[in-house]
C-alpha positions as a Markdown table, in Angstrom:
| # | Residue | x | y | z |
|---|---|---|---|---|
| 1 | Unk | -40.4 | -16.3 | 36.8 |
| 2 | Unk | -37.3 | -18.0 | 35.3 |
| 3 | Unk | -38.6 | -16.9 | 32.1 |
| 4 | Unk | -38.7 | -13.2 | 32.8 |
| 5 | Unk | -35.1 | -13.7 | 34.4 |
| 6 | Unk | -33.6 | -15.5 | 31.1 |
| 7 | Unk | -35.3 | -12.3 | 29.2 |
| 8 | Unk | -34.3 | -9.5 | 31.2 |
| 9 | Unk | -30.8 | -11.4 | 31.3 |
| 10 | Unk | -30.6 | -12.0 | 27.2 |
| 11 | Unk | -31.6 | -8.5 | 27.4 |
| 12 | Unk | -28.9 | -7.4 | 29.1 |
| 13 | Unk | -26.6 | -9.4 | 27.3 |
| 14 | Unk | -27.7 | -8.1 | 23.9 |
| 15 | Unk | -27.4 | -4.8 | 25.0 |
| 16 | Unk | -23.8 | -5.3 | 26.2 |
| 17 | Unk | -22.6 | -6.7 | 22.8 |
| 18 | Unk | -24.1 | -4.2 | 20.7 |
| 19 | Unk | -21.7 | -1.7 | 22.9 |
| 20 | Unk | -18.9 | -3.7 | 22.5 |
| 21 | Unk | -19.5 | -4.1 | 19.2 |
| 22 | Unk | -20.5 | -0.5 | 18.0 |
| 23 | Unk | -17.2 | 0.3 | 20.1 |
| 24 | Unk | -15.1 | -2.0 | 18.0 |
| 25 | Unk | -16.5 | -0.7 | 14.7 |
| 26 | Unk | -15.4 | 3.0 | 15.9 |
| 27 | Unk | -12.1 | 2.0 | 17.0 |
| 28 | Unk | -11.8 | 0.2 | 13.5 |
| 29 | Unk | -13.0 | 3.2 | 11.7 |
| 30 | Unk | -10.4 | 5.7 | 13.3 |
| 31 | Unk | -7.5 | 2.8 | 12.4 |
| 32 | Unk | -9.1 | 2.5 | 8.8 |
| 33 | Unk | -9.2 | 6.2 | 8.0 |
| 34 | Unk | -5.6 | 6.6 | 9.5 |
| 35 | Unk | -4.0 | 3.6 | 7.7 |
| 36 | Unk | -5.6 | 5.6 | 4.2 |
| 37 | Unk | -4.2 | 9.0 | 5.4 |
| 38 | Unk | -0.4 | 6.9 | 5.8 |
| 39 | Unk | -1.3 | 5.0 | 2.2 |
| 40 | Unk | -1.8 | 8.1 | 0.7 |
| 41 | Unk | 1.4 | 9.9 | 2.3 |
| 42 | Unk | 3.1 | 7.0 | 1.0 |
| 43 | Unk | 1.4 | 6.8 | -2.6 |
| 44 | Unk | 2.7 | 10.7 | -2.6 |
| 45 | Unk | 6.2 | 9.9 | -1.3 |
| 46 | Unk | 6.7 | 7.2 | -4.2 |
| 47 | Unk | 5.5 | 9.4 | -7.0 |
| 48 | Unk | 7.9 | 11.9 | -6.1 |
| 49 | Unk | 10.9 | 9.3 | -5.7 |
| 50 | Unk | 9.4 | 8.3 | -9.2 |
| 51 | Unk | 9.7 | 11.8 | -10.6 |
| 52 | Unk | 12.9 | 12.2 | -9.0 |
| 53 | Unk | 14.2 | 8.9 | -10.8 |
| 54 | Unk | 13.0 | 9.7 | -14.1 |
| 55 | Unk | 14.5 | 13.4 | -14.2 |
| 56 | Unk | 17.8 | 11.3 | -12.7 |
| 57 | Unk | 17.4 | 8.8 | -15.3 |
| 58 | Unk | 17.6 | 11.6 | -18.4 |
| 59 | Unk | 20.5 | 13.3 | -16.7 |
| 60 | Unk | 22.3 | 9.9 | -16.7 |
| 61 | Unk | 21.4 | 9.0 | -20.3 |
| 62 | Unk | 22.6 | 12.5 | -21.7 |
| 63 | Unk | 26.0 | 11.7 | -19.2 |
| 64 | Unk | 26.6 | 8.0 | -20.5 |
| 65 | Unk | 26.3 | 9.8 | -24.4 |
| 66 | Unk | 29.1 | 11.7 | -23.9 |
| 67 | Unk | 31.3 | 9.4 | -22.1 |
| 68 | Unk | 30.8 | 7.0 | -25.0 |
| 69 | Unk | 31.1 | 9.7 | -27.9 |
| 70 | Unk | 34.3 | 10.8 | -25.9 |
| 71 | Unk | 35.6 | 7.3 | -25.8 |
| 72 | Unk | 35.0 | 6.7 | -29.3 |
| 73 | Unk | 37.3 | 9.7 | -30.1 |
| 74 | Unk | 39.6 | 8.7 | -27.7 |
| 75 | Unk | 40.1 | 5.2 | -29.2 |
| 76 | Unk | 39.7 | 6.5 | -32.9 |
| 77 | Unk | 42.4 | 9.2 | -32.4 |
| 78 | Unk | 44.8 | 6.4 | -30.4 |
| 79 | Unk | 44.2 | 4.5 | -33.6 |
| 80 | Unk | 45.1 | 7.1 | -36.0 |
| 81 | Unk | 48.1 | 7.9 | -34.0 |
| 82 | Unk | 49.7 | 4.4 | -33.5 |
| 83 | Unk | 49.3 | 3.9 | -37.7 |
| 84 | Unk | 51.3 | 7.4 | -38.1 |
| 85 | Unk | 53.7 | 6.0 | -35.9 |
């Protein structure tokens, strides 16, 4: 009789932790899919800001050119004016 007891009772016990366990594997599977959804959002978000950055970048190139080509006149005509002088 202790036999059947122990069976019925392992029985039970199995029963119980395959629950638990195919609950926790659902629970993890919801988290899973809605940590790649957010990964993605991000991976979207950062290849935009990289876009952004590299449209920015050209803009700043072009900018710093004619600053420098402006300066280099600047100091060449100062030059050309304090020899005349």
């Amino acid at each position: 009789m202790s036999i059947a007891i122990l069976g019925l009772v392992t029985t039970a016990f199995l029963i119980f932790g395959a629950v638990v366990v195919y609950r926790l594997y659902r629970v993890a599977k919801s988290t899973l899919l809605a940590v790649k959804a957010a990964a993605e959002i991000v991976g979207d978000a950062v290849n935009l800001v990289q876009e952004g950055i590299k449209s920015l970048v050209t803009i700043l190139a072009v900018i710093q050119g004619i600053r420098q080509g402006f300066d280099r006149l600047t100091k060449k005509f100062r030059k050309e004016n304090n020899r005349g002088e």
